[in-house]
Residue frames as a rotation matrix with the C-alpha (Angstrom) as fourth column:
UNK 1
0.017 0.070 0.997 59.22
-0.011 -0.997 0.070 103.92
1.000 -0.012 -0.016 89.18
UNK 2
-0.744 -0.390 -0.543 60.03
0.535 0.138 -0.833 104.95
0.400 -0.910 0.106 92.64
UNK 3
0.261 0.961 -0.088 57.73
0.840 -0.181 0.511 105.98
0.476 -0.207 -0.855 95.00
UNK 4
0.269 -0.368 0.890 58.20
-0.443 -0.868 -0.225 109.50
0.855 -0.333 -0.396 96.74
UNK 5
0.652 -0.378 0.657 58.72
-0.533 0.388 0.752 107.39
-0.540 -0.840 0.052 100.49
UNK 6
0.722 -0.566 0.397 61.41
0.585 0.807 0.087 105.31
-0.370 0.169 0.914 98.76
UNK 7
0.075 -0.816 0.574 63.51
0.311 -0.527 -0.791 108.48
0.947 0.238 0.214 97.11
UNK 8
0.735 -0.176 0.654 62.80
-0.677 -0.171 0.715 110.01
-0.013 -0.969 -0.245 101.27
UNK 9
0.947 -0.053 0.318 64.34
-0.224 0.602 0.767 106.99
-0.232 -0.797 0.558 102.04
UNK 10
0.604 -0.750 0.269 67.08
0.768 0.459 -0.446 106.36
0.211 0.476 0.854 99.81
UNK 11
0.083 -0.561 0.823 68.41
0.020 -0.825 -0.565 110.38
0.996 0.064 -0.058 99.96
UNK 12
0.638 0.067 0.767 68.39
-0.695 -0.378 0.612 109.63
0.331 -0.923 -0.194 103.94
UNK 13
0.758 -0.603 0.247 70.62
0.559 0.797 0.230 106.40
-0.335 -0.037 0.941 103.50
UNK 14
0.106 -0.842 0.529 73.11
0.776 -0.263 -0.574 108.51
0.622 0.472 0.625 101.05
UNK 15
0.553 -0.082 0.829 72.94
-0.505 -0.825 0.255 111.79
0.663 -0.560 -0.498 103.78
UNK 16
0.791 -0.368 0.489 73.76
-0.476 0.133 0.869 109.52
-0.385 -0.920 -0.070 107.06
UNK 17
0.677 -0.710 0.194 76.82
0.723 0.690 0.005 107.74
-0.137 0.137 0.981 104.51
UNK 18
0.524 -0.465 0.714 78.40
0.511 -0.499 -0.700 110.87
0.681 0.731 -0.024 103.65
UNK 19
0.407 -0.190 -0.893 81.36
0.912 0.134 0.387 110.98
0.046 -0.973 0.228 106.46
UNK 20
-0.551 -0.752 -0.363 82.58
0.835 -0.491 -0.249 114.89
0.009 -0.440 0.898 105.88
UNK 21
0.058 0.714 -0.698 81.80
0.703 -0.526 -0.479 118.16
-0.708 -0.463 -0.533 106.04
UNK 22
-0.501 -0.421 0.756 82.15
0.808 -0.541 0.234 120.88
0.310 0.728 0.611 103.30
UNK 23
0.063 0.593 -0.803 80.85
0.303 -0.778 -0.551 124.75
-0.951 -0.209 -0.229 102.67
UNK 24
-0.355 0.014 0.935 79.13
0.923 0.161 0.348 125.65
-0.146 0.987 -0.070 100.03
UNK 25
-0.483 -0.036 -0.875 79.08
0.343 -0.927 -0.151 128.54
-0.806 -0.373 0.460 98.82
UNK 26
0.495 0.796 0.350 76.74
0.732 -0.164 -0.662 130.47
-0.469 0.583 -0.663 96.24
UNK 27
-0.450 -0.813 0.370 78.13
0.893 -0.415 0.173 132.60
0.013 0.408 0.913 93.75
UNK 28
-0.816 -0.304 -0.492 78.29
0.429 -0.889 -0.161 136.36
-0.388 -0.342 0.856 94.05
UNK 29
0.291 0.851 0.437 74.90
0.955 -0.236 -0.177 138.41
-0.047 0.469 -0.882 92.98
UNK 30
-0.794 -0.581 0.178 75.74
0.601 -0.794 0.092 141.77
0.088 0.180 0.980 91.67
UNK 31
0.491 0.853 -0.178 73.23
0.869 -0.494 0.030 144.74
-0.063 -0.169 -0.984 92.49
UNK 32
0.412 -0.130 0.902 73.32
0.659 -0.641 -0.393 148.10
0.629 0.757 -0.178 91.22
UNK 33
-0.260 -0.345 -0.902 74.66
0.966 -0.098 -0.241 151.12
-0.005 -0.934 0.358 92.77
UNK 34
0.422 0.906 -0.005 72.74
0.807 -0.378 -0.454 153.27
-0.413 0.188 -0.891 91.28
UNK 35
0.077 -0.673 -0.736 75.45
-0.268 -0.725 0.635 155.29
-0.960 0.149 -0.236 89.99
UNK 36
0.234 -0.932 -0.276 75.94
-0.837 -0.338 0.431 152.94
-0.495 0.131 -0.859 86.93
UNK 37
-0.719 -0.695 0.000 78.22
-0.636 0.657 -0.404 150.33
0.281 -0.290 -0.915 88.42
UNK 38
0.427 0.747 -0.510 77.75
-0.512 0.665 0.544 147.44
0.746 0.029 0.666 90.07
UNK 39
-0.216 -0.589 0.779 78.53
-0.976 0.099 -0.196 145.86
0.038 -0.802 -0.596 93.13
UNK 40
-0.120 0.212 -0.970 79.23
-0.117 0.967 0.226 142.27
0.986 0.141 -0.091 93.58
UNK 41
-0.174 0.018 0.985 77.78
-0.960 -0.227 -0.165 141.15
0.220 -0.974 0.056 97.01
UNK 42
-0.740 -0.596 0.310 79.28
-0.672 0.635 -0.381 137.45
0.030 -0.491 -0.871 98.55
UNK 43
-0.086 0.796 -0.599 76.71
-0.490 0.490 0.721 134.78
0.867 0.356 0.348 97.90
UNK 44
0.409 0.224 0.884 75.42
-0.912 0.077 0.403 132.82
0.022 -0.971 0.236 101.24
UNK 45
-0.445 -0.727 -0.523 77.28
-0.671 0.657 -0.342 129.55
0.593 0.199 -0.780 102.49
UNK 46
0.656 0.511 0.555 75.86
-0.754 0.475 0.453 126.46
-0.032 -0.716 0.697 104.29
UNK 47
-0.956 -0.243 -0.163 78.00
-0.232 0.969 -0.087 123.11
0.179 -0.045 -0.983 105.48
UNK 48
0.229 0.797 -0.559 77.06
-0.970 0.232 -0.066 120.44
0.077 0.558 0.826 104.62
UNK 49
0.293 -0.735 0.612 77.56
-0.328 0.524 0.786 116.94
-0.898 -0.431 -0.088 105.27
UNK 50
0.503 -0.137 -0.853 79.80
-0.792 -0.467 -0.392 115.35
-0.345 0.873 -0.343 101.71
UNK 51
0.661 -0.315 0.681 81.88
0.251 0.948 0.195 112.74
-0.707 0.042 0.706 100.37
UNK 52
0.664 -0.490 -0.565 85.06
-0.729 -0.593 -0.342 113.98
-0.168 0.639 -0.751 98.03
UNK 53
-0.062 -0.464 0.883 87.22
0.224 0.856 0.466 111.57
-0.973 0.227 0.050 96.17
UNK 54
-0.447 -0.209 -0.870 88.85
-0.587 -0.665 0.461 111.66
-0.675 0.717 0.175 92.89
UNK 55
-0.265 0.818 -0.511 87.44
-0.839 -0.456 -0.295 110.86
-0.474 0.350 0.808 90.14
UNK 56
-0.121 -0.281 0.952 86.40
0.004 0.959 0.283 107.79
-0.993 0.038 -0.115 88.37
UNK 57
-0.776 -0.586 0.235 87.19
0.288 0.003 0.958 106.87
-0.561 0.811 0.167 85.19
UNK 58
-0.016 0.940 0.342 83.45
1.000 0.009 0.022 107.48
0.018 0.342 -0.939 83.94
UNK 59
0.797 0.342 -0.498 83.17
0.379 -0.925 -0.028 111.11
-0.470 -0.167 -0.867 85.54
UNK 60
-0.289 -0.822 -0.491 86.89
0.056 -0.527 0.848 112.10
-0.956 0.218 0.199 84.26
UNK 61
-0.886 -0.033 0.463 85.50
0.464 -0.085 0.882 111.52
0.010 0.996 0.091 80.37
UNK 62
0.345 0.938 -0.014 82.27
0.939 -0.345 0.013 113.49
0.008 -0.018 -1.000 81.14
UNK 63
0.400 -0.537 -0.742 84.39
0.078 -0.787 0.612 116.09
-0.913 -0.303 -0.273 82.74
UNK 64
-0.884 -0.465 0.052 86.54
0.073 -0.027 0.997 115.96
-0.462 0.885 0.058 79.02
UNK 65
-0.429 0.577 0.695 83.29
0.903 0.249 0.351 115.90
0.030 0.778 -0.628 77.08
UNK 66
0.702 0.707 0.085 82.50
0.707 -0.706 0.041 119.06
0.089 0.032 -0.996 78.43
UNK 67
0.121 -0.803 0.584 86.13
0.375 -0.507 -0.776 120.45
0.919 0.313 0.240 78.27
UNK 68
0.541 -0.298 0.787 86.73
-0.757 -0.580 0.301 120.74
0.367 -0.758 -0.539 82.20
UNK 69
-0.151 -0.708 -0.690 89.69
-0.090 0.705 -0.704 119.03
0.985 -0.044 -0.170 83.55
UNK 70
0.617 0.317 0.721 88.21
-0.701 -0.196 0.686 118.44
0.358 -0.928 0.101 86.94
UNK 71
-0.651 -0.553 -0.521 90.00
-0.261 0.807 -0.530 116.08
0.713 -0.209 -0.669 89.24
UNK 72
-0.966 -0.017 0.257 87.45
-0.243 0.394 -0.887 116.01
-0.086 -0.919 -0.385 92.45
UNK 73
-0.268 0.936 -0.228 83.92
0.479 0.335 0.811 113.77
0.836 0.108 -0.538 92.29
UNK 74
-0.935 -0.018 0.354 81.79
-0.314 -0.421 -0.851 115.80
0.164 -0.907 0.388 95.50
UNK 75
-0.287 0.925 -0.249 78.36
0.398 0.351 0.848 114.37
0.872 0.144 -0.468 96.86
UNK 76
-0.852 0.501 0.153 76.40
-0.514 -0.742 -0.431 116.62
-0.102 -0.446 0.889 98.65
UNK 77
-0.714 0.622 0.323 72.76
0.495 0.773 -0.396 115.46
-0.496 -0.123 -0.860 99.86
UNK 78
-0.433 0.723 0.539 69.67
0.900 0.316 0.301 115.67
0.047 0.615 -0.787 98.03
UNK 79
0.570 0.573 0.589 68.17
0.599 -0.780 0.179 118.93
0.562 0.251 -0.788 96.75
UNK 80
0.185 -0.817 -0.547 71.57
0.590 -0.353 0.726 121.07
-0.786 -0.457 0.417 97.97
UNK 81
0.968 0.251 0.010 71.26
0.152 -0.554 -0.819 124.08
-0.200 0.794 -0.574 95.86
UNK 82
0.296 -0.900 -0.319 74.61
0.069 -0.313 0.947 124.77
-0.953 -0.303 -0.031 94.20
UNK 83
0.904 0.355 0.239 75.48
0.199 0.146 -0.969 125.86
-0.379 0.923 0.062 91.09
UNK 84
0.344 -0.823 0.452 78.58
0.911 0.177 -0.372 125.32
0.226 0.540 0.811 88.30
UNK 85
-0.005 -0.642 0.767 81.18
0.210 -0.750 -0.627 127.84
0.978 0.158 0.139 89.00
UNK 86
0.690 0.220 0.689 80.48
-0.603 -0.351 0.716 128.00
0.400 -0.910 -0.110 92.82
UNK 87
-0.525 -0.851 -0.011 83.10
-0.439 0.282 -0.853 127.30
0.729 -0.443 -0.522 95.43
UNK 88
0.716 0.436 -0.545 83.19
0.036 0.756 0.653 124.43
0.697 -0.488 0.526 97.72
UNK 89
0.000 -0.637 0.770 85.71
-0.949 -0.242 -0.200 124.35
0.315 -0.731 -0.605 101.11
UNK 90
0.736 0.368 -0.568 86.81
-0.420 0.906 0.043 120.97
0.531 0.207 0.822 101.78
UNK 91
0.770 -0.638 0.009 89.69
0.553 0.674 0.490 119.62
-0.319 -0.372 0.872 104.27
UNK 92
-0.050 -0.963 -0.266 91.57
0.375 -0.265 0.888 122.38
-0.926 -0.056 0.374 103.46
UNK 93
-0.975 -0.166 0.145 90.94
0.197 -0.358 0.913 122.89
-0.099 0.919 0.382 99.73
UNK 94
-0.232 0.874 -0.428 89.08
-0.030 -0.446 -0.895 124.87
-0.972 -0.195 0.129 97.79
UNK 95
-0.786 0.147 0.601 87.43
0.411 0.850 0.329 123.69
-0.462 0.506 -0.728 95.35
UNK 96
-0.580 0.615 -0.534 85.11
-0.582 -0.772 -0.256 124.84
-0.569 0.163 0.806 92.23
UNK 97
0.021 0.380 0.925 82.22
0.406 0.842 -0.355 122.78
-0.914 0.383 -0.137 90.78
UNK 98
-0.813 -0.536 -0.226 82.59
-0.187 -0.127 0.974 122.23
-0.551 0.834 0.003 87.02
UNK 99
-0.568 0.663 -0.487 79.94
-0.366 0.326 0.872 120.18
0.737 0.673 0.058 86.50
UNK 100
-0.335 0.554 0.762 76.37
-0.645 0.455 -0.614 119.32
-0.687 -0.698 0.205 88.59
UNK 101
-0.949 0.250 -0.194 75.61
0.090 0.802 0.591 115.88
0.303 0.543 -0.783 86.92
UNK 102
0.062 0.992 0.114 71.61
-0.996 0.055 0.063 115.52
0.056 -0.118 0.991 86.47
UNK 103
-0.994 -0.094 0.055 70.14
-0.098 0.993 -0.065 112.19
-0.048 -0.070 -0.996 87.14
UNK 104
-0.174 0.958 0.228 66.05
0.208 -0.190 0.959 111.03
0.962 0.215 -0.166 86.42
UNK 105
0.739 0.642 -0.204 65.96
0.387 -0.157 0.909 111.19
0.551 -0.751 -0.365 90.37
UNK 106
0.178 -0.561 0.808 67.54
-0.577 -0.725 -0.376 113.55
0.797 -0.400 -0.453 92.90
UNK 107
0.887 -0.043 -0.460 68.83
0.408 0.540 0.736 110.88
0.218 -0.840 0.496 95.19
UNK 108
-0.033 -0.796 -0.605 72.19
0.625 -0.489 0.609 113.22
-0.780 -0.358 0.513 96.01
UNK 109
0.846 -0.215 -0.489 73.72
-0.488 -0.682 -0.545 116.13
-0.216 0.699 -0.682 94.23
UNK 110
0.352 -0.823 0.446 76.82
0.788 0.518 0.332 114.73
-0.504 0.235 0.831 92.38
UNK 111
0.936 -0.250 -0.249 79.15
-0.328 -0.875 -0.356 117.53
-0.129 0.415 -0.901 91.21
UNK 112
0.510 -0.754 0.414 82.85
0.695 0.078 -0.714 117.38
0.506 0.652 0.564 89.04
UNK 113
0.882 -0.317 -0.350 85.18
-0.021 -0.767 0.641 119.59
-0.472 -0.558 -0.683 90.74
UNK 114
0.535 -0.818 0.211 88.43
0.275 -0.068 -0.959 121.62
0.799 0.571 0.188 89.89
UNK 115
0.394 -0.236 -0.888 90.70
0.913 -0.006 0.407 122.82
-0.102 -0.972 0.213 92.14
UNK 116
0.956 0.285 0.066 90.34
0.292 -0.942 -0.164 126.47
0.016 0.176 -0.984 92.57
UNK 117
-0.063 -0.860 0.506 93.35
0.843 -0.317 -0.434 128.86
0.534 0.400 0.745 91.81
């Protein structure tokens, strides 16, 4: 079992390796309009620093076990809220997570991507 200073330490080794930037973005929240309806109002973005690379052969049959053809692996540091269906901005592409992979410890976020349409 890890100690809390050792996951500190480990999710600050995987932060200072991750050489790009990205923006994440949260997915719309819809609030009423009191008429009704609903209005969908832009969720909040934050860069981040990341790491993006296609997939390996492991994450591509996870991705298939859960019926998303994803092609991009993204790592985002530890305890980065983001959530499946949110958009990611990356070198140009944009990019939607498919899948946030769980692990017993939060030593990064590790997310499946698709490229967005």
């Amino acid at each position: 079992m890890l100690t809390d200073a050792e996951i500190a330490a480990i999710q600050e080794t995987i932060t200072g390796s991750l050489p790009d930037t990205c923006t994440v973005g949260a997915l719309p929240a819809k609030t009423s309009d009191g008429a009704g309806k609903w209005t969908e109002v832009p969720g909040a973005t934050a860069t981040v620093a990341c790491r993006v690379g296609p997939l390996s052969q492991n994450e591509a049959e996870i991705a298939l076990r859960r019926g998303v053809s994803a092609s991009w692996a993204v790592t985002l540091p530890a305890e980065t809220v983001v959530a499946e269906g949110a958009p990611i901005v990356w070198n140009g592409h944009t990019l939607e997570v498919a899948v946030v992979l769980e692990y017993p410890y939060e030593l990064s976020v590790h997310l499946l991507c698709t490229e967005a349409r």
